[in-house]
FIKOLZA-1660 file (N, C-alpha, C; in steps of 0.1 Angstrom, whole numbers, plus 5000, padded with zeros to 4 digits):
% residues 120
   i   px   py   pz ch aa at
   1 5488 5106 4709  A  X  N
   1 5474 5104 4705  A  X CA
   1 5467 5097 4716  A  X  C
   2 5470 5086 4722  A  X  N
   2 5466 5083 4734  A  X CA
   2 5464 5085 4745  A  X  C
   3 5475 5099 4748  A  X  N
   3 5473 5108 4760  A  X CA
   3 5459 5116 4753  A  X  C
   4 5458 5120 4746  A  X  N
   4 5448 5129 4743  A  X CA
   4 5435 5120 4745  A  X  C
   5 5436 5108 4741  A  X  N
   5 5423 5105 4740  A  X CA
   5 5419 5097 4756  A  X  C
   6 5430 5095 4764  A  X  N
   6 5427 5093 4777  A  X CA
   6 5422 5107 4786  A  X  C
   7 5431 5115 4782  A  X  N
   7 5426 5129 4789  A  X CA
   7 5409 5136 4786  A  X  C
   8 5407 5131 4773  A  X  N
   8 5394 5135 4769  A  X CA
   8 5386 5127 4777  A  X  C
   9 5388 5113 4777  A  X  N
   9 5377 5108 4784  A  X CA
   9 5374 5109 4801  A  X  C
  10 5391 5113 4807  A  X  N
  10 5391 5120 4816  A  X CA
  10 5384 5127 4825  A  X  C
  11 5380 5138 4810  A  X  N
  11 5376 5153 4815  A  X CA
  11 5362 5152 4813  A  X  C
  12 5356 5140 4805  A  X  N
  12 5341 5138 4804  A  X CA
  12 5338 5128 4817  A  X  C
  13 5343 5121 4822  A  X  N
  13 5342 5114 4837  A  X CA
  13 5337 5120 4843  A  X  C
  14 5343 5131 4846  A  X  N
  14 5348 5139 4860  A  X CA
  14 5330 5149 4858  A  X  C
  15 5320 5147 4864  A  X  N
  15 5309 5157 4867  A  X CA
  15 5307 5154 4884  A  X  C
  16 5303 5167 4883  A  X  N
  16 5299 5172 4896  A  X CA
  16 5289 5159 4899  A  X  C
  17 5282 5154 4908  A  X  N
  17 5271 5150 4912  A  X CA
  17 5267 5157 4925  A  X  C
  18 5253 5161 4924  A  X  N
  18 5247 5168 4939  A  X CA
  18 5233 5158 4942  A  X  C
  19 5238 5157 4949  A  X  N
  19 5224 5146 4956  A  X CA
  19 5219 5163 4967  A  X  C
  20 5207 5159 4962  A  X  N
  20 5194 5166 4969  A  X CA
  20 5191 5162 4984  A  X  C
  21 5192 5165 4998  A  X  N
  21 5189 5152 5009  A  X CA
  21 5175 5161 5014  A  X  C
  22 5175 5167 5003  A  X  N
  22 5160 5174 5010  A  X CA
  22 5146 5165 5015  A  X  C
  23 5146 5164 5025  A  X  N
  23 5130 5151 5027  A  X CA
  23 5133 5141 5027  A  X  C
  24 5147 5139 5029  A  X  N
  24 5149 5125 5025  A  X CA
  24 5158 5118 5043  A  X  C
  25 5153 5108 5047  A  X  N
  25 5162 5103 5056  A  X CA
  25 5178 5103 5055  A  X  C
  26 5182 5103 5066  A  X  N
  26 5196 5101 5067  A  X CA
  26 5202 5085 5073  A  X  C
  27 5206 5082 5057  A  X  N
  27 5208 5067 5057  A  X CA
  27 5218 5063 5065  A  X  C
  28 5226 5071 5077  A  X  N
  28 5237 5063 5083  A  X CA
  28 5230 5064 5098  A  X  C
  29 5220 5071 5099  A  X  N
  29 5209 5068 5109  A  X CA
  29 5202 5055 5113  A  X  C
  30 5201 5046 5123  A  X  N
  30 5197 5037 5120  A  X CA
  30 5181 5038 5126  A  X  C
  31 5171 5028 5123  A  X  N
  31 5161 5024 5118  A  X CA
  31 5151 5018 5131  A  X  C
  32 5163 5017 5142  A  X  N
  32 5156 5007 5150  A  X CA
  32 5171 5014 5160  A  X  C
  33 5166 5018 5175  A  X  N
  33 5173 5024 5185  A  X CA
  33 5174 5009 5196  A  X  C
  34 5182 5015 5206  A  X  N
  34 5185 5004 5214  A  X CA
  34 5169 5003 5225  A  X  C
  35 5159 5012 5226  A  X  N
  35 5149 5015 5230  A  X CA
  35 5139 5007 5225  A  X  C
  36 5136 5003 5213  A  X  N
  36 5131 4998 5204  A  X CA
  36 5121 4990 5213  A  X  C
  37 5110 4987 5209  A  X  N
  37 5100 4976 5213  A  X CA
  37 5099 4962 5208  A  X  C
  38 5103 4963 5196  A  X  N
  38 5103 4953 5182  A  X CA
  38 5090 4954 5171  A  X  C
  39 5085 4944 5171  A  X  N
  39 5079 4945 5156  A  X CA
  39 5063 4953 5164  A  X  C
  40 5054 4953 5159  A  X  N
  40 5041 4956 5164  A  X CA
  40 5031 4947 5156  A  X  C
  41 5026 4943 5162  A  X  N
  41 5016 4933 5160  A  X CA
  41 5009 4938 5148  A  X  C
  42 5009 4934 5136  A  X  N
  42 4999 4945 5128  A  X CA
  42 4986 4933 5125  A  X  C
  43 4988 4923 5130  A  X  N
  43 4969 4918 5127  A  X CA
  43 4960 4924 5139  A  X  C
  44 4968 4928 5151  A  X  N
  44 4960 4931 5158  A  X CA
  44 4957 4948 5158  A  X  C
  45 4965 4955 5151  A  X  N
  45 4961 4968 5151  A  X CA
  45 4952 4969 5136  A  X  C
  46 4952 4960 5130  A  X  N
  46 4940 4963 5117  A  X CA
  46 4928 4954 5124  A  X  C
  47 4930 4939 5135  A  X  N
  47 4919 4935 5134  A  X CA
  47 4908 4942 5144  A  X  C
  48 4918 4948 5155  A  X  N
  48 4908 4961 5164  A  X CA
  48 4900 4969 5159  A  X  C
  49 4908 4974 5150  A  X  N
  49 4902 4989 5143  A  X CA
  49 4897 4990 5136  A  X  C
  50 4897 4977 5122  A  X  N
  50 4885 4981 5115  A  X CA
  50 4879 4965 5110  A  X  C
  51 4868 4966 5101  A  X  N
  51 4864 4955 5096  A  X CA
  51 4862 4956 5081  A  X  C
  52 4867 4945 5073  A  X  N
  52 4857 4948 5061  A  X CA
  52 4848 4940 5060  A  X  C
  53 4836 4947 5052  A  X  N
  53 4823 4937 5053  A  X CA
  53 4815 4937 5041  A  X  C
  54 4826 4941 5031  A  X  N
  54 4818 4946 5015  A  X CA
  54 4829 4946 5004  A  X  C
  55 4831 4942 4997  A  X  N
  55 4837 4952 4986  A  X CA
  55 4828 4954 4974  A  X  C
  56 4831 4966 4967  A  X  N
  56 4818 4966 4957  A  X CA
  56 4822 4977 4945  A  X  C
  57 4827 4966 4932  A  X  N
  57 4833 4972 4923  A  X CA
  57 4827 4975 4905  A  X  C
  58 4829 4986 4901  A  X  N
  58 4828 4984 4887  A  X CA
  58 4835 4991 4877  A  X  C
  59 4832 4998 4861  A  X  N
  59 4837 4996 4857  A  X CA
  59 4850 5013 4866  A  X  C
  60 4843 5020 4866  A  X  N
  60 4849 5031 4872  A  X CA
  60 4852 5036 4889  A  X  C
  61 4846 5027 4896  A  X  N
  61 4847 5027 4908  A  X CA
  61 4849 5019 4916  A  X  C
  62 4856 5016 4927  A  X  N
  62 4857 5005 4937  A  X CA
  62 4851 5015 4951  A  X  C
  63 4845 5005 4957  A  X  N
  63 4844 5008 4967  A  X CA
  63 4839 4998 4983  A  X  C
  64 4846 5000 4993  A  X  N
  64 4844 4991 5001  A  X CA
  64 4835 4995 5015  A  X  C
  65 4829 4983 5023  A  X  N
  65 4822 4989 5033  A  X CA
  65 4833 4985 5045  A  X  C
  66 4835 4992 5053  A  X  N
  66 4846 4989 5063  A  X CA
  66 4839 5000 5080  A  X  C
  67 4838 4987 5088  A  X  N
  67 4831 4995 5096  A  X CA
  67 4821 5003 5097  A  X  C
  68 4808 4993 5086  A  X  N
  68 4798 5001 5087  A  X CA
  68 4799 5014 5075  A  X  C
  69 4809 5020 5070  A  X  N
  69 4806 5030 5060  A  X CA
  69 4816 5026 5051  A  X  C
  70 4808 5033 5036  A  X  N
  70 4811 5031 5025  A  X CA
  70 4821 5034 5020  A  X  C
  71 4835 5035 5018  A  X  N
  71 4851 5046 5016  A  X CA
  71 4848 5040 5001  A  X  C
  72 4862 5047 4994  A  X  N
  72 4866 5048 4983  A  X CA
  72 4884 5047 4984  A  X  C
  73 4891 5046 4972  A  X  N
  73 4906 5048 4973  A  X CA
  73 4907 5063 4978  A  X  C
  74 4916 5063 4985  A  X  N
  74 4923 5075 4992  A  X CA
  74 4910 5082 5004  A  X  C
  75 4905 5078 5011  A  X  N
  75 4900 5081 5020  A  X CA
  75 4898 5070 5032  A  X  C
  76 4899 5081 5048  A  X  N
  76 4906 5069 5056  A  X CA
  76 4890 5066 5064  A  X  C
  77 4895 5056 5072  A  X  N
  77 4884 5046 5080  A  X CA
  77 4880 5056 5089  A  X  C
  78 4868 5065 5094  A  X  N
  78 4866 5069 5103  A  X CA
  78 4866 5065 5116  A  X  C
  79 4873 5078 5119  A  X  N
  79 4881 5077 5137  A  X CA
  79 4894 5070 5138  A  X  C
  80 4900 5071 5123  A  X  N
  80 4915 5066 5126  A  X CA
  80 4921 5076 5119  A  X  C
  81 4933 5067 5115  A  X  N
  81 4946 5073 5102  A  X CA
  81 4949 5061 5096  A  X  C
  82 4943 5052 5092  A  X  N
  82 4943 5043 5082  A  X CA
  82 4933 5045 5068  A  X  C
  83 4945 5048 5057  A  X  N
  83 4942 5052 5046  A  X CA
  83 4935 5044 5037  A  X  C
  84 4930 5040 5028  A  X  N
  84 4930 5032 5020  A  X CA
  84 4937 5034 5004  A  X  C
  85 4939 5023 5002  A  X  N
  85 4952 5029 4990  A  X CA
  85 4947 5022 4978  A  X  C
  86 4941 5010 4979  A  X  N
  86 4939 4997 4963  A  X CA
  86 4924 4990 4971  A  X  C
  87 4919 4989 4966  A  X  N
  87 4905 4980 4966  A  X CA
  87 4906 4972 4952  A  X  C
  88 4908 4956 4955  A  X  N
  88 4907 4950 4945  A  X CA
  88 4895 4937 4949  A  X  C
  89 4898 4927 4940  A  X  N
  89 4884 4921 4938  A  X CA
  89 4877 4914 4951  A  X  C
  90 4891 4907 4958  A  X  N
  90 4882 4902 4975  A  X CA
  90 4895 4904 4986  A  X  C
  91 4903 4921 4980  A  X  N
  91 4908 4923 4993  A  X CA
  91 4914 4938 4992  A  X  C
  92 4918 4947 5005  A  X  N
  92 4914 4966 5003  A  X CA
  92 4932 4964 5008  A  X  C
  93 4935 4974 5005  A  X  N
  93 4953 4973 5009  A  X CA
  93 4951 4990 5018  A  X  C
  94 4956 4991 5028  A  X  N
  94 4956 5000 5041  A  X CA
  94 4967 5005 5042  A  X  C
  95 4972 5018 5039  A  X  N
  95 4983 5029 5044  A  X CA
  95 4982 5028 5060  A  X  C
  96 4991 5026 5068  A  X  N
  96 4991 5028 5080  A  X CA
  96 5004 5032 5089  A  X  C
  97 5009 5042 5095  A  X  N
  97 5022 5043 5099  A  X CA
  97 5032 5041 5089  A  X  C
  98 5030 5043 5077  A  X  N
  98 5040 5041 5069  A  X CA
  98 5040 5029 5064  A  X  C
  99 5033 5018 5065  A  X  N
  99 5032 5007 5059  A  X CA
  99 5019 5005 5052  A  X  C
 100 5023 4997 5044  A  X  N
 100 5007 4990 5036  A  X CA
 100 5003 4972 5042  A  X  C
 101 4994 4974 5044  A  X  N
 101 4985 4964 5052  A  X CA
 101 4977 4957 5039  A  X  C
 102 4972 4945 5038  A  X  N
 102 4964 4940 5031  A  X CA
 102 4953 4933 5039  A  X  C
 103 4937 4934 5037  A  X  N
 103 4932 4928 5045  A  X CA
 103 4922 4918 5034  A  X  C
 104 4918 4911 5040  A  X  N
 104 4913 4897 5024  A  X CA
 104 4902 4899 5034  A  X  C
 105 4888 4900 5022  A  X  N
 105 4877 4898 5022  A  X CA
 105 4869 4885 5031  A  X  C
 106 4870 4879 5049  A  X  N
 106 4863 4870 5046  A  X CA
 106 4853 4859 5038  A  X  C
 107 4842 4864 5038  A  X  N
 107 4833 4856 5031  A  X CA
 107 4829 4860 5016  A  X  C
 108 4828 4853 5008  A  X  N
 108 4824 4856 4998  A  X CA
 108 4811 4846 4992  A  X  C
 109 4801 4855 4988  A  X  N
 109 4791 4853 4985  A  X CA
 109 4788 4846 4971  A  X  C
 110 4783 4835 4967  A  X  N
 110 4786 4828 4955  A  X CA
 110 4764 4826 4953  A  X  C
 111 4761 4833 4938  A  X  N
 111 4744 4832 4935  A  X CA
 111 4744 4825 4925  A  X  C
 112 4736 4811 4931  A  X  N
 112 4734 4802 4921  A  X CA
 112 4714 4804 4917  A  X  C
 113 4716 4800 4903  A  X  N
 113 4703 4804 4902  A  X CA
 113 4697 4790 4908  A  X  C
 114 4676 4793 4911  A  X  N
 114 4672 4788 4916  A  X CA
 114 4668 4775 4907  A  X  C
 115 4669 4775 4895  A  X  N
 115 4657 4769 4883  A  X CA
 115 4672 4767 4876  A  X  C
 116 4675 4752 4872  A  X  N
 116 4686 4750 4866  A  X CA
 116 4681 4748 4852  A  X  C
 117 4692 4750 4840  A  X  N
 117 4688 4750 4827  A  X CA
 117 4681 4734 4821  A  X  C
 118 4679 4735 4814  A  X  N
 118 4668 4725 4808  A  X CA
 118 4657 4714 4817  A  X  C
 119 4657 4722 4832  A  X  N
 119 4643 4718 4841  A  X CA
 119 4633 4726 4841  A  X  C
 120 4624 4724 4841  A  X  N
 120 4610 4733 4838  A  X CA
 120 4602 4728 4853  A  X  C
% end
């Protein structure tokens, strides 16, 4: 009885598995050559190329001004290949070379009223 119920669980172990390597890197490749340059500066490749100088959100839209024009999620900075990916409340997150970049909003604007409550 124990042979049988070892061999059953045996014969349920045993599946094929196929890994798919379609599009996919080859993980014994490595990532970084003896050529390599090292890291790449990325404040200086986002602070070159673009600026933000807006963000401007509601209930269905975000949208930021960067370099003078108005983008949305999924459209890139004109005259690059920097994507934009998330626009949140005071900072736009940037597809770039395969990385995501975050850039924070400078300044933020704070409107106080002129006429405070119970002065006439």
């Amino acid at each position: 009885m124990t042979f049988l119920l070892i061999n059953a669980i045996a014969c349920f172990a045993e599946t094929d598995f196929v890994y798919n390597s379609y599009n996919k890197r080859d993980p014994f490749i490595p990532l970084v050559s003896e050529n390599s340059k090292g890291i790449i500066n990325t404040r200086e490749i986002l602070s070159t190329k673009i600026s933000l100088q807006a963000i401007l959100r509601s209930r269905d839209k975000s949208l930021a001004i960067v370099n003078d024009t108005v983008l949305s999620v999924g459209e890139k900075v004109p005259g690059t290949k920097i994507k934009i990916t998330k626009i949140s409340d005071d900072k736009v997150i940037f597809f770039y070379k395969f990385n995501e970049y975050e850039l924070q909003l400078k300044k933020k604007f704070v409107f106080k009223p002129i006429i405070k409550e119970g002065k006439k």
